[in-house]
C-alpha positions in Angstrom: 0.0 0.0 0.0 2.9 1.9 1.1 5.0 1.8 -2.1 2.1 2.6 -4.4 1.1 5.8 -2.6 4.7 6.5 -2.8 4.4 6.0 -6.8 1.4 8.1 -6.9 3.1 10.9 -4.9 5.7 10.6 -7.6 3.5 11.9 -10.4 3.3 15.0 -9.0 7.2 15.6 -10.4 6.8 16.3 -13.7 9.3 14.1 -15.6 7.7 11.1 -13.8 4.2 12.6 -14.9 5.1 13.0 -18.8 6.9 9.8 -18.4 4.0 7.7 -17.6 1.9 10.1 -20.4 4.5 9.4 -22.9 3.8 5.3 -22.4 0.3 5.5 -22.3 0.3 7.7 -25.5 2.6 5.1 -27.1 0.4 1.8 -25.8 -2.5 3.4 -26.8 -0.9 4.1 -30.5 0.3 0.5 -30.5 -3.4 -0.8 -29.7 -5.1 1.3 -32.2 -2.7 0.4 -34.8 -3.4 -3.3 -34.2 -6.9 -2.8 -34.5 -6.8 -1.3 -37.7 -4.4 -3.8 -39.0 -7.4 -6.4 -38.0 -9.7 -4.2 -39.2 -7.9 -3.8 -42.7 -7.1 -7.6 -43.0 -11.0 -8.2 -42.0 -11.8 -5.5 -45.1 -9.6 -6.8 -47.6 -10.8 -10.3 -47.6 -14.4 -9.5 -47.6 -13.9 -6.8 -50.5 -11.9 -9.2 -52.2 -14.7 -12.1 -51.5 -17.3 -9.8 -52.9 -15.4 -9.2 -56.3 -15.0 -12.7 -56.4 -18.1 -13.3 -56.3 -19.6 -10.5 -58.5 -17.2 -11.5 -60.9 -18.1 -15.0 -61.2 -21.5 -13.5 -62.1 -21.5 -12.6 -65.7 -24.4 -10.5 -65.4 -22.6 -7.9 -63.0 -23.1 -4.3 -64.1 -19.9 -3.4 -63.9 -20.1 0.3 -65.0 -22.4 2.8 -62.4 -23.3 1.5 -59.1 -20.9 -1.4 -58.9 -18.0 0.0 -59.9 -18.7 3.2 -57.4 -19.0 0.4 -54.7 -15.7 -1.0 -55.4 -13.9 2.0 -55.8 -14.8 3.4 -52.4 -13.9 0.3 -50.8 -10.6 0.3 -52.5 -10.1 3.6 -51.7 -11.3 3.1 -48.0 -8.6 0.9 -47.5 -5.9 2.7 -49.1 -7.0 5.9 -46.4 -6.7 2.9 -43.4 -3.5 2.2 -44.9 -2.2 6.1 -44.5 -3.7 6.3 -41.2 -1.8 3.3 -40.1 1.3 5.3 -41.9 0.4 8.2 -39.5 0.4 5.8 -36.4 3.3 3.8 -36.8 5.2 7.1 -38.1 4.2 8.6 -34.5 6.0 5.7 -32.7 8.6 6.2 -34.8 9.2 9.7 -34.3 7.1 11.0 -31.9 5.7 13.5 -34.0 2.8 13.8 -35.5 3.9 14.3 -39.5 1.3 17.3 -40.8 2.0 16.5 -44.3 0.9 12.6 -44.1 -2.6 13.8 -42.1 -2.9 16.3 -44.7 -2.4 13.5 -47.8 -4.8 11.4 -46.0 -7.5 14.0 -45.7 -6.6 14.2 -49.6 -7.5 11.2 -49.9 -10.4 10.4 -48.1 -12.3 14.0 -49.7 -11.0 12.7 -53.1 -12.6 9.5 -51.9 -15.8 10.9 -51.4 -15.7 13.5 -55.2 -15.0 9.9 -57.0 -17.8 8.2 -55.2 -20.3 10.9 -55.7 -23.5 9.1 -56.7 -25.6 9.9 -60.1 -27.5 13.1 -59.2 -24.8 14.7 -57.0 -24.4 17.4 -59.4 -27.5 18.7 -59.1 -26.7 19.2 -55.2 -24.8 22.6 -55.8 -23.4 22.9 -52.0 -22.1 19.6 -51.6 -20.0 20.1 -54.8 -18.5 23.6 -53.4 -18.4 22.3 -49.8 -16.3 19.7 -51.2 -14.2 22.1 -53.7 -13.4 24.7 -51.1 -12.5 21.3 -48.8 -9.7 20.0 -52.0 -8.5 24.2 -51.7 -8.1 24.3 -48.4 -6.2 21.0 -48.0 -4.3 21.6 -51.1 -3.0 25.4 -50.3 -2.6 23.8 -46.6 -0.2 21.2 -48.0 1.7 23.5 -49.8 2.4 26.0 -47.2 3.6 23.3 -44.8 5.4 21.6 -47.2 6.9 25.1 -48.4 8.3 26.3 -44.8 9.8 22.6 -44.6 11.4 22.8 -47.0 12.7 26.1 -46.4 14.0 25.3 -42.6 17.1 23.6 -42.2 17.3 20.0 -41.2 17.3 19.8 -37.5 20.2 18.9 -35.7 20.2 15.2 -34.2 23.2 14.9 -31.6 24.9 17.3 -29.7 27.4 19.6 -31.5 31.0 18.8 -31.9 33.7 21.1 -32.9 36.1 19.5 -36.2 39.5 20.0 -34.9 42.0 21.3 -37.6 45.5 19.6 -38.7 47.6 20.7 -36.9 45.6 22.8 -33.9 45.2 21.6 -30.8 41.3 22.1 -29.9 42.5 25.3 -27.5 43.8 27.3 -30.1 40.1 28.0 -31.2 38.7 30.3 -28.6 37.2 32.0 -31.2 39.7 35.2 -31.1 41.2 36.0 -34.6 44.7 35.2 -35.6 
């Protein structure tokens, strides 16, 4: 009882705190990642089933309805794929990568413009809700991957001075010769 009121007390230091938030953050990644990957596996073989089976009927109607089907389940999983990218790129780096959520969100709206059923066009809202959604993820992309490109590459270790031939590392205290 004693030593877990003791660990308890410890959270109130705030390294231990962010510790313990740090491996509940990366748990919880961990589990939702392997959910999706069930998820996905679950998906691919059923998607995979149904084509089977549509296509071992001759009288399919491929073109319209069908095909719409199958595209936004294709492209359903493709968007589980990029949000497993985003997890596992989380526990890799610890960072949550703006450009990959914004490619996703790419995705998943072009997802929804290639799905549009017959008739959407004559739903004038939806179509400029979903335009102004394409513009605003696009320019967002852009400026992000603009000032990234622009900022130096962030340094990974601590820095270290490069000793010259010849010099021993005192004769560099930064006073001209």
């Amino acid at each position: 009882m004693r030593m877990s009121l003791r660990r308890f007390a410890r959270l109130g230091d705030d390294v231990a705190y962010l510790k313990l938030i740090d491996r509940i953050e990366r748990l919880l990644a961990k589990l939702l990642g392997f959910v999706l990957v069930v998820v996905m596996v679950a998906a691919t073989f059923q998607l995979i089933g149904q084509t089977a089976v549509a296509l071992s009927n001759p009288a399919t109607p491929w073109l319209g309805e069908k095909l719409n089907r199958v595209l936004g389940d294709l492209l359903n999983l493709l968007i589980a794929v990029e949000v497993l990218q985003n997890i596992t790129s989380y526990l890799r780096r610890h960072v949550v990568q703006i450009e990959l959520v914004l490619l996703t969100a790419m995705t998943a709206v072009a997802r929804k413009v290639i799905v549009l059923p017959a008739g959407a066009e004559s739903k004038p809202q939806l179509l400029a809700g979903l335009g102004i959604a394409v513009l605003a993820l696009a320019a967002a992309f852009w400026l992000v991957r603009t000032l990234t490109l622009k900022k130096p590459p962030a340094r990974t270790g601590p820095a270290r001075r490069i000793r010259e031939r010849g010099r021993s590392p005192r004769a560099d205290d930064g006073a001209p010769d």
